[in-house]
TIVEXLUM-585729 format. One record per residue (C-alpha): residue in three letters; x, y, z. Coordinates in steps of 0.5 Angstrom, whole numbers, plus 500, padded with zeros to 3 digits. Example, Ala and Ser with C-alpha at 12.3 -4.5 7.8 and 13.67 -1.06 7.14 Angstrom:
ALA525491516
SER527498514
end
This chain:
UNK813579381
UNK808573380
UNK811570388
UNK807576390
UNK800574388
UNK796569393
UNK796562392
UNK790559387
UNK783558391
UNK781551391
UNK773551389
UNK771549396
UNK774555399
UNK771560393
UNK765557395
UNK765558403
UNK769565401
UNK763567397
UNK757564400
UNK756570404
UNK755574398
UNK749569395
UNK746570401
UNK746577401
UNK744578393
UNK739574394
UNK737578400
UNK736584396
UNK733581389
UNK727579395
UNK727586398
UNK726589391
UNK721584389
UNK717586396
UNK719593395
UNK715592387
UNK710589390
UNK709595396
UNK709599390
UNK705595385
UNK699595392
UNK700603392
UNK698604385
UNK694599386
UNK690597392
UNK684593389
UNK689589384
UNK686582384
UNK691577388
UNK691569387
UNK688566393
UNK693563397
UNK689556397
UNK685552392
UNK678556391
UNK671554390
UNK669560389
UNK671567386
UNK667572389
UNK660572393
UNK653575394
UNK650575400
UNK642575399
UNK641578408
UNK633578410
UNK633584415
UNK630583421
UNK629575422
UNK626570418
UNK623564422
UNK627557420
UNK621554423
UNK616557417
UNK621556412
UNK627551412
UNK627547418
UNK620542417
UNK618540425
UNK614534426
UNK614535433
UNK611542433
UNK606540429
UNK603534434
UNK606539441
UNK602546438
UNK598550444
UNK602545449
UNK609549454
UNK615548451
UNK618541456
UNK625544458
UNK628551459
UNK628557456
UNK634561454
UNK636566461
UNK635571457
UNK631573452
UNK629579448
UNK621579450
UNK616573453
UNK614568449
UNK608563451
UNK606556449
UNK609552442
UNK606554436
UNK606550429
UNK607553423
UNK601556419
UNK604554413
UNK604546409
UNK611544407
UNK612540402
UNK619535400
UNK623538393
UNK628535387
UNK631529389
UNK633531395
UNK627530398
UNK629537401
UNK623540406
UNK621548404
UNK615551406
UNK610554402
UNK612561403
UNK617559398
UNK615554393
UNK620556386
UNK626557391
UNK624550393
UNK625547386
UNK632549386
UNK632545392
UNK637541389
UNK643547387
UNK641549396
UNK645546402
UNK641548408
UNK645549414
UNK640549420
UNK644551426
UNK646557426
UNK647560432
UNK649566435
UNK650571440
UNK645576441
UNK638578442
UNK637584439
UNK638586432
UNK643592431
UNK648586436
UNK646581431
UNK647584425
UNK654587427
UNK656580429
UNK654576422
UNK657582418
UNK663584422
UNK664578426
UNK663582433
UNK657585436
UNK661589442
UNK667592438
UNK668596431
UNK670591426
UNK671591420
UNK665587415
UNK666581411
UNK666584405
UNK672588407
UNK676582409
UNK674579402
UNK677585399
UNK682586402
UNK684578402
UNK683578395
UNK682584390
UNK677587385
UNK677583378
UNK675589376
UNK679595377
UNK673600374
UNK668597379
UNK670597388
UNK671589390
UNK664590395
UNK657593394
UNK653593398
UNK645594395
UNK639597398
UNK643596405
UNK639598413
UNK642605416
UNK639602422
UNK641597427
UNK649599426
UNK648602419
UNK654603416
UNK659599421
UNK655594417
UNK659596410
UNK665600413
UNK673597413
UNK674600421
UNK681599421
UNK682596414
UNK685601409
UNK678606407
UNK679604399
UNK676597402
UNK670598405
UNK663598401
UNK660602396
UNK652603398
UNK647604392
UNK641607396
UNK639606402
UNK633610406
UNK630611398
UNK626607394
UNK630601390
UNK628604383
UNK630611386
UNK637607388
UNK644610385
UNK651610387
UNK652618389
UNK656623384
UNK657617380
UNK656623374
UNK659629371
UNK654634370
UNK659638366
UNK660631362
UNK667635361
UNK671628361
UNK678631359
UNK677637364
UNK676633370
UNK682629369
UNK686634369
UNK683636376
UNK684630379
UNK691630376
UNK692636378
UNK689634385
UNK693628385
UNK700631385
UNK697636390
UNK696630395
UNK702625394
UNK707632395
UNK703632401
UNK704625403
UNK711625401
UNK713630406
UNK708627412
UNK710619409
UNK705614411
UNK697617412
UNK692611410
UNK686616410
UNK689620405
UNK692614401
UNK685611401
UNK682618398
UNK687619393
UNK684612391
UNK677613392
UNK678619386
UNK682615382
UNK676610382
UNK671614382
UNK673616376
UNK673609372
UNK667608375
UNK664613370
UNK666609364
UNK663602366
UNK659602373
UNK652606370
UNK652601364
UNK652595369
UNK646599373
UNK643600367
UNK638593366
UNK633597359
UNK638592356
UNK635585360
UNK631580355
UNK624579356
UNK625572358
UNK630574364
UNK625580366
UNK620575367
UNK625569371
UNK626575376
UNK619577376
UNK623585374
UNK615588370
UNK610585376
UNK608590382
UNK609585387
UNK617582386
UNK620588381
UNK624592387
UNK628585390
UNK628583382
UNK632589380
UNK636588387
UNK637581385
UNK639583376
UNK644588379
UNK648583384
UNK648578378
UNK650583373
UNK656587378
UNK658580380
UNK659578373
UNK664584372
UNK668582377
UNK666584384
UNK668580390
UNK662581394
UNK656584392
UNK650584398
UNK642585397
UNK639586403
UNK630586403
UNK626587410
UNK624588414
UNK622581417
UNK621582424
UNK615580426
UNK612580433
UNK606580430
UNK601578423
UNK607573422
UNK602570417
UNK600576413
UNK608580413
UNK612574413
UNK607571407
UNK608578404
UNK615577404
UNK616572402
UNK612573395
UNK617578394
UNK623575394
UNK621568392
UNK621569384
UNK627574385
UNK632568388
UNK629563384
UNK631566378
UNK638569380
UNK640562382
UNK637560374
UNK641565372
UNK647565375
UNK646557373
UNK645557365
UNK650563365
UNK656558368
UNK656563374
UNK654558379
UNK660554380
UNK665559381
UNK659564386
UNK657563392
UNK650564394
UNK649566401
UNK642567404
UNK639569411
UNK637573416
UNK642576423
UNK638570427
UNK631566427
UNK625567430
UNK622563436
UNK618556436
UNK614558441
UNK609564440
UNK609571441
UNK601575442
UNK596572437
UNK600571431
UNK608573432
UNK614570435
UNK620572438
UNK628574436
UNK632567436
UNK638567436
UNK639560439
UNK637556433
UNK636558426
UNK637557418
UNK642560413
UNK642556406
UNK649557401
UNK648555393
UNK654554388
UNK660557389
UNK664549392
UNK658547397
UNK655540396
UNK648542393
UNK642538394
UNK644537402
UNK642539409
UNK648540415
UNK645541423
UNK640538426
UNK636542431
UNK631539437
UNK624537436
UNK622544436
UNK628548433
UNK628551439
UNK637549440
UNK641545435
UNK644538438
UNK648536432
UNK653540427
UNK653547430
UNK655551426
UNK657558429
UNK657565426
UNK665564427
UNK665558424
UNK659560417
UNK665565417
UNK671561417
UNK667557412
UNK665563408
UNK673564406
UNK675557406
UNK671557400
UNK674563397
UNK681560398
UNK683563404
UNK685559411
UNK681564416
UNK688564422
UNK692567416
UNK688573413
UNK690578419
UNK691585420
UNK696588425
UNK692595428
UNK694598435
UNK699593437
UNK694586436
UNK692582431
UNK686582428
UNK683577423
UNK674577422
UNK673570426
UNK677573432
UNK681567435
UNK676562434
UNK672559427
UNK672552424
UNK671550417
UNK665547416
UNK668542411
UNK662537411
UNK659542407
UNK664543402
UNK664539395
end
């Protein structure tokens, strides 16, 4: 019987014989890790993913002054408006604009130079100006629309005319949460005018990646996330309603499949239940020292409500929350530019400097970056006796830590701040910038909803690298 067996495989032709099989076992060891990491992603949605590039930065605080601040009152220092003050603009103004402006007027404030750096601020802003060496201005900043609720879409959300999902909510999903008893994007004291929640929503993003808003419409000592606790303080009871809720849920979603909504709200329990444990004693600042209390001016009048915006951005950052924003405003001034803007400005200067101080001898700064400014600027040109006008043409935003080269300035705007001429930096481009820091390349961070897809720099964005360290 042994002449019926075939002949002996040579090791060239048990190689090509099998090499079909490799390729199929490796195929199913691929298919497994994927379909492990699906499964790890449903459990897990805020799970903390690396950042496909070297990052600069972990996470981010976006410090938004709502309304506008004016660039040529605070960071951007013109010579010229001070010598051509009271004269016409010399060439063109924009064809569309929000109302009329006249005549070119200076800045009621003296600014002075700070650090080595020899950086220009204003008088509005004298402690942020003696971290002008941790700062990188970037004066040229534009964008696309004149009105605030347009403007406030396009700088969160990267489109003024469309639904889209907010900065914070690609970050998140981009990037997780580090810290799974916490959602990976807070946003505190947010507007609920010009746009409102599209400002914090994930549009078209899973629901469990939009932002998580702590207060809004009420004062900020008063500002609390909603239900954050159990009246019946009944713990054991309340998580077996949500086990048994749960089940009820996913016995649902197994018979109906794929239901991002109800996903996103089984989600939401889950974390509103950690929550609990860790969240109010983040919120609770009893515990700040005397000496922190008095850096972010948290016990005077004046600065206590952006001092406690600033303490709780600090502190949900520190626990390993992606993005956390604070807004403050309302800086629109059309007109008592002196007076409001002065008044303003007292209120967050101490705040910022201090947070900045912060974050910087507790090691934080290097790996946070600090975002500050407003939806767009304000006109060099006057508006009535004491005001100026929207600007979205020309205007300042400023980055601390976080990968960015400190003690620097990035664009140049005209003689007057009334256009950028040099390294323009688009509302795209901060963008692109923004999650290059981070560790994610803008082309590749895409969603893929209603056959398209979508990314938060749309088909444009470049990344600023002239400002990365």
């Amino acid at each position: 019987m042994l002449h019926d067996l075939p002949p002996p495989l040579s090791r060239r032709q048990m190689l090509r014989q099998c090499c079909g099989g490799f390729g199929q076992l490796a195929l199913a060891g691929l298919l497994s890790s994927l379909q492990r990491a699906s499964a790890d992603d449903a459990l897990h949605p805020l799970a903390a993913h690396p950042p496909p590039l070297p990052a600069r930065a972990k996470r981010v605080i976006f410090l938004f002054m709502h309304g506008g601040p004016s660039h040529v009152d605070t960071f951007d220092y013109k010579p010229g408006l001070i010598r051509d003050s009271g004269k016409p603009l010399p060439f063109a103004k924009p064809r569309i604009q929000f109302a009329k402006t006249s005549n070119l007027r200076k800045s009621p404030w003296e600014f002075r130079p700070y650090g080595e750096s020899g950086a220009m601020v204003s008088d509005l802003f004298p402690l942020i100006g003696r971290c002008a060496d941790d700062l990188c201005f970037v004066k040229s900043v534009h964008g696309t629309n004149e009105a605030h609720g347009g403007a406030l879409l396009k700088l969160h959300t990267g489109s003024d005319t469309f639904v889209r999902p907010s900065m914070g909510s690609w970050i998140s999903y981009g990037l997780g949460t580090e810290n799974q008893n916490l959602p990976s994007f807070i946003t505190i004291n947010p507007s609920l005018g010009h746009g409102g929640v599209a400002n914090w929503s994930s549009a078209f993003l899973p629901a469990v990646h939009q932002g998580t808003p702590i207060g809004g419409g009420v004062p900020v000592d008063k500002a609390n996330i909603n239900y954050l606790h159990d009246p019946s303080e009944n713990t054991p009871l309340q998580r077996a309603q949500l086990d048994l809720l749960g089940d009820m849920n996913r016995e649902h979603l197994g018979r109906v499949g794929h239901d991002p909504a109800l996903e996103a709200r089984i989600e939401s329990f889950e974390l509103a239940f950690r929550m609990q444990t860790e969240a109010p004693t983040v919120m609770d600042l009893r515990g700040e020292t005397e000496a922190t209390r008095r850096l972010y001016g948290l016990d005077e009048p004046s600065t206590s409500s952006f001092a406690r915006l600033c303490l709780l951005a600090r502190s949900f950052s520190e626990r390993g929350v992606r993005f956390v924003q604070a807004t403050h405003g309302y800086w629109d001034q059309h007109d008592e530019l002196t007076k409001e803007h002065g008044r303003l400005a007292g209120e967050v200067d101490r705040p910022i400097a201090g947070l900045l101080q912060d974050l910087k001898s507790r090691g934080l700064l290097d790996e946070t970056l600090v975002l500050w400014g407003g939806e767009f600027g304000r006109t060099p040109t006057a508006q009535g006796m004491d005001g100026r006008d929207h600007h979205p043409h020309a205007f300042t935003m400023w980055m601390a830590g976080g990968g960015v080269k400190r003690g620097t300035s990035y664009g140049i705007t005209d003689d007057y701040g009334f256009y950028c001429v040099d390294e323009k930096v688009h509302i795209h481009d901060l963008h692109a910038t923004i999650l290059a820091l981070l560790g994610i390349h803008h082309e590749s961070l895409t969603y893929r909803y209603a056959g398209r897809d979508f990314r938060l720099t749309d088909v444009e964005g470049r990344i600023v690298r002239e400002i990365m360290s």
